[in-house]
SERO-588375 format. One record per atom (N, C-alpha, C, CB): residue number from 1; residue in one letter; atom name; x, y, z. Coordinates in steps of 0.001 Angstrom, whole numbers, always signed. Each point is the difference from the previous one (the first is absolute). Glycine has a CB too. Layout:
<sites>
nr,rest,atom,east,north,up
NUM,a,CA,X,Y,Z $
...
</sites>
This chain:
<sites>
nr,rest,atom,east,north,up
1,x,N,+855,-1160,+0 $
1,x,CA,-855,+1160,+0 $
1,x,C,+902,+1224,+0 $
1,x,CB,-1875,-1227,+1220 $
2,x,N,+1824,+2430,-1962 $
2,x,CA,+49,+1180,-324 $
2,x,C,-993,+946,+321 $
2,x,CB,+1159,-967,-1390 $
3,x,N,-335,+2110,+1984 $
3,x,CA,-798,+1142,+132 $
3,x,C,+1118,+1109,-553 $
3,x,CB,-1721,-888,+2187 $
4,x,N,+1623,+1491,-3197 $
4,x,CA,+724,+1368,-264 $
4,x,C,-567,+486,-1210 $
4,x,CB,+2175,-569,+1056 $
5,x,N,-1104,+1591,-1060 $
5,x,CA,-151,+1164,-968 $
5,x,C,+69,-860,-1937 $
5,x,CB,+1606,+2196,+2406 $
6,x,N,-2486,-1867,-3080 $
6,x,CA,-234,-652,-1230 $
6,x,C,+1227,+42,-711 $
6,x,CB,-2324,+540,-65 $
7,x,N,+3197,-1923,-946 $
7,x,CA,+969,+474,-972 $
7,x,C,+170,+897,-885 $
7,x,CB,+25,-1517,+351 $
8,x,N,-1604,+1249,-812 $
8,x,CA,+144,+1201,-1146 $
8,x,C,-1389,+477,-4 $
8,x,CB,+1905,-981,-1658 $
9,x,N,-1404,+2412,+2053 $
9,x,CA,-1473,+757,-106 $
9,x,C,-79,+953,-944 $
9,x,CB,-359,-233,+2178 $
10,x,N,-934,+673,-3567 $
10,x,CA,+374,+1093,-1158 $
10,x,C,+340,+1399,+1320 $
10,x,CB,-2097,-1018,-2780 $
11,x,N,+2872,+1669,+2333 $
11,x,CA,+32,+1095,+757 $
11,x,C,+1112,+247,+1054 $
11,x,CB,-2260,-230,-490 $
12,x,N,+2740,-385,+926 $
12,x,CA,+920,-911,+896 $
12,x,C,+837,+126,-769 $
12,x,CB,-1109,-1562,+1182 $
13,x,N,+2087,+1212,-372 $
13,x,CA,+1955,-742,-978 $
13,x,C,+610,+1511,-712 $
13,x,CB,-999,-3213,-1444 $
14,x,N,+1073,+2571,+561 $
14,x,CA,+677,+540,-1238 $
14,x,C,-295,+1367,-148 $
14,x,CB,-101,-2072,-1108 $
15,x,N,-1321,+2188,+777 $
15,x,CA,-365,+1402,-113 $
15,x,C,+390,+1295,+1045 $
15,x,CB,-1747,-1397,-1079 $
16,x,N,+1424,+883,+2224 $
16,x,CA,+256,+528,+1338 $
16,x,C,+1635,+188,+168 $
16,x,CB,-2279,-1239,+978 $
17,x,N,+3322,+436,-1845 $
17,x,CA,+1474,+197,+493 $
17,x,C,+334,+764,-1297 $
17,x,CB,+692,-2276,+1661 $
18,x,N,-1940,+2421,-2667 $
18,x,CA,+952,+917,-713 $
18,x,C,-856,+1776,+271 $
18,x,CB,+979,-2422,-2266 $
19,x,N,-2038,+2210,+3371 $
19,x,CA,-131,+1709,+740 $
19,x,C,+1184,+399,+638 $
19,x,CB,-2363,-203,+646 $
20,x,N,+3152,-925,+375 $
20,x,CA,+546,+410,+528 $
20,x,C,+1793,+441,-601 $
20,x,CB,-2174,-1188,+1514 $
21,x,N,+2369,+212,-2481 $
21,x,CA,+1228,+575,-584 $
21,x,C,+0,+1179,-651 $
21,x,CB,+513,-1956,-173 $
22,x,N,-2152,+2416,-610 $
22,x,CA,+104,+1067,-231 $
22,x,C,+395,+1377,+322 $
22,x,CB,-934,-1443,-465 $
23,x,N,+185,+1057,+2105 $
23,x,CA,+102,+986,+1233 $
23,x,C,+1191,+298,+6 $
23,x,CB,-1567,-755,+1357 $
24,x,N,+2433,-572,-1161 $
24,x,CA,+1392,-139,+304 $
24,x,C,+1444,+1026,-808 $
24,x,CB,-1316,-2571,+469 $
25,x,N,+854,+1984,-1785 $
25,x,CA,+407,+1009,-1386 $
25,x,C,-57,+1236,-607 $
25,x,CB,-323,-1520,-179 $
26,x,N,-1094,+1909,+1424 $
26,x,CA,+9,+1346,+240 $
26,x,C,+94,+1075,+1022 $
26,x,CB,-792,-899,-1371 $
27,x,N,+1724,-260,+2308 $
27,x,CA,+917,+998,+1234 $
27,x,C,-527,-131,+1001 $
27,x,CB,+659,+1682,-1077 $
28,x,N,-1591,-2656,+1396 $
28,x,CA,-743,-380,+952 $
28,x,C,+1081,-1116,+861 $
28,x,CB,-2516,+531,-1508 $
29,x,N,+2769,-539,+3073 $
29,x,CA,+523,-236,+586 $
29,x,C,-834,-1707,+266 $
29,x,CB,+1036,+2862,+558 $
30,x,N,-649,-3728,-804 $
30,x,CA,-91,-1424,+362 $
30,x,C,-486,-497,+1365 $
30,x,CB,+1725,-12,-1521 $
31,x,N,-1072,+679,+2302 $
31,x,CA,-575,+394,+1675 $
31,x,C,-1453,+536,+184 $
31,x,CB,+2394,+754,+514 $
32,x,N,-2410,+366,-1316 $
32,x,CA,-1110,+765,+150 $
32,x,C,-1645,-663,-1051 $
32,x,CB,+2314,+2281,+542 $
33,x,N,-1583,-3072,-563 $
33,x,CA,-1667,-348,-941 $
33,x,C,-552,-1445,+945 $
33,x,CB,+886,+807,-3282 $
34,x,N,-2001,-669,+2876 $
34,x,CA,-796,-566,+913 $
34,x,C,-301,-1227,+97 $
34,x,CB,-608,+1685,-101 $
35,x,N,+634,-3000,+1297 $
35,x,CA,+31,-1026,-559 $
35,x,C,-1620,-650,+264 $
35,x,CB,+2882,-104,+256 $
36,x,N,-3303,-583,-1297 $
36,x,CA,-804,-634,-681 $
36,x,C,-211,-1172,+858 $
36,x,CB,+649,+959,-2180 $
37,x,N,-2194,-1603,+1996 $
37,x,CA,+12,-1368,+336 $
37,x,C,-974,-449,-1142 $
37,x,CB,+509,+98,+2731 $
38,x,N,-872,-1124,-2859 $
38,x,CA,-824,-1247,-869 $
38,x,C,-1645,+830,+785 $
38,x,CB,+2217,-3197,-108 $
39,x,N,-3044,+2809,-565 $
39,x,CA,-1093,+402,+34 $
39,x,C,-1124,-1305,-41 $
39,x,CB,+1094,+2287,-1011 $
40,x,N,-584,-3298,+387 $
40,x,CA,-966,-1223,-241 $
40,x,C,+1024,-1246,+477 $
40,x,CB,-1612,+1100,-2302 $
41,x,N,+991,-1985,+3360 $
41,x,CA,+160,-1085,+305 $
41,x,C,-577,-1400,-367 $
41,x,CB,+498,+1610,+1234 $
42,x,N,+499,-2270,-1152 $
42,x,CA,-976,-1662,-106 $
42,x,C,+332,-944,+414 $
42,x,CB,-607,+295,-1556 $
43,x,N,-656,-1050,+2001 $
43,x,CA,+670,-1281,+1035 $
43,x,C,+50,-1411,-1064 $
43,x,CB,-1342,+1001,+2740 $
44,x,N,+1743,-1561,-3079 $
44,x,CA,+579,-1098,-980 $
44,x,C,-91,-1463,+1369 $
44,x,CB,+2181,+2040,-2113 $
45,x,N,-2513,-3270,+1593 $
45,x,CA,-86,-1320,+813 $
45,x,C,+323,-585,-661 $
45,x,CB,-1333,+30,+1203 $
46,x,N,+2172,-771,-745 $
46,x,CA,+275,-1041,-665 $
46,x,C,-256,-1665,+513 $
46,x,CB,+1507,+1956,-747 $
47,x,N,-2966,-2106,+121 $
47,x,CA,-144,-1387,+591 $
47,x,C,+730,-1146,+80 $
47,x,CB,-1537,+718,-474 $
48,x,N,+2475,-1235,-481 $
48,x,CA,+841,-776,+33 $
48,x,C,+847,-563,+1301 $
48,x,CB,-249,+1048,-2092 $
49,x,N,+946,+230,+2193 $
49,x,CA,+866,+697,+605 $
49,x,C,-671,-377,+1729 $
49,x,CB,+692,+2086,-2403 $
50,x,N,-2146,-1835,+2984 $
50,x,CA,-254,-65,+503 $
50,x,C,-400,-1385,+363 $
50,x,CB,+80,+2160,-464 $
51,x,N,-130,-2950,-282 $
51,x,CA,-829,-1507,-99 $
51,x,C,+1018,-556,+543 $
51,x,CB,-1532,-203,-2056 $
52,x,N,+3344,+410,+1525 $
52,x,CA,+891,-455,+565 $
52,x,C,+250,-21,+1080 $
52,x,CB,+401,+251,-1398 $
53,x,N,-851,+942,+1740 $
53,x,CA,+806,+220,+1382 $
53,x,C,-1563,-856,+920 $
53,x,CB,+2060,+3136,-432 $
54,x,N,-2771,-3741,+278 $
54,x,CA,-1144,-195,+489 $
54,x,C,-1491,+812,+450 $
54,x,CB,+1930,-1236,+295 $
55,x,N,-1120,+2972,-971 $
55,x,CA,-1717,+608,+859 $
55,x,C,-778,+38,-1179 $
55,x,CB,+661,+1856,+2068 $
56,x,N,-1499,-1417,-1499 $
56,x,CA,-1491,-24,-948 $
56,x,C,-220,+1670,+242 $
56,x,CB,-1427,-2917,+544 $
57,x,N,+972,+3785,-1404 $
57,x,CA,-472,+1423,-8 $
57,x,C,-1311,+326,+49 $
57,x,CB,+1709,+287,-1077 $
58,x,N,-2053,+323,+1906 $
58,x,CA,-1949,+339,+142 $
58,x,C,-444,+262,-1047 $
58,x,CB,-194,+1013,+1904 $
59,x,N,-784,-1030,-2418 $
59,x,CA,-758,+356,-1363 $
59,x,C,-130,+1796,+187 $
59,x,CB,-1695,-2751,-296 $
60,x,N,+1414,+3219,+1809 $
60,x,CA,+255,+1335,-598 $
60,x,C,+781,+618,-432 $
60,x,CB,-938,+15,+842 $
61,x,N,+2603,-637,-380 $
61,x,CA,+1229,+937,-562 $
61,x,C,-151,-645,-1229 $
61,x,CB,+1812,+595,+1954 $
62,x,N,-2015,-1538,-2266 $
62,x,CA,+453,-345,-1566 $
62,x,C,-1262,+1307,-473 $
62,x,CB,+914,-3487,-252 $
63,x,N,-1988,+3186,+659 $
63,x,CA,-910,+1153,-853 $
63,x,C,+573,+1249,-333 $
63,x,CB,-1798,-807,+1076 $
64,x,N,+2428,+1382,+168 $
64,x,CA,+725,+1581,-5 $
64,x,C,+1251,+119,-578 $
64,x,CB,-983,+474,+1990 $
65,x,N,+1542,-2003,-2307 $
65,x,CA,+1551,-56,-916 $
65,x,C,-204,+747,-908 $
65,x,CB,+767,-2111,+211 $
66,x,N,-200,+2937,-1172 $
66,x,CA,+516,+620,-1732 $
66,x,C,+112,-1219,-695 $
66,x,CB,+1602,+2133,+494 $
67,x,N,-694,-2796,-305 $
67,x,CA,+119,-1398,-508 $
67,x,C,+584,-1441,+793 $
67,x,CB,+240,+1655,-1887 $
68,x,N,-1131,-2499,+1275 $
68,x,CA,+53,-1348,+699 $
68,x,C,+652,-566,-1174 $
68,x,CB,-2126,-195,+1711 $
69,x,N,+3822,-819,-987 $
69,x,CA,+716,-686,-965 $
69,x,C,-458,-1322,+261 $
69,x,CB,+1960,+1499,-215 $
70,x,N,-2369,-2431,-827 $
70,x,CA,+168,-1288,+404 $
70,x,C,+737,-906,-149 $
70,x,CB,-1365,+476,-5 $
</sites>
């Protein structure tokens, strides 16, 4: 089981590191800019994973999972 910040979110990543190099390129102090967090989370299960180890997962977290691996 997983809980974090999404791999790839549109909007996120890439786009977002090239505001900040911009900033950067235009004399903006690296220190002084502001730091960011993720905005969308997800909890990921992995049943397999879990079968091994012997537990079993309630039907509500699997309900509230993003995604269930099997």
């Amino acid at each position: 089981m997983s809980y974090g910040a999404r791999e790839w979110d549109p909007g996120w990543g890439d786009r977002r590191a090239a505001v900040f190099v911009d900033k950067i390129l235009k004399g903006a102090r690296p220190a002084d800019l502001p730091v960011e967090r993720p905005i969308r989370f997800e909890l990921v299960i992995n049943l397999k994973a879990a079968k091994t180890l012997g537990l079993t997962m309630p039907p509500a977290l699997l309900f509230q999972a993003d995604e269930v691996l099997q």
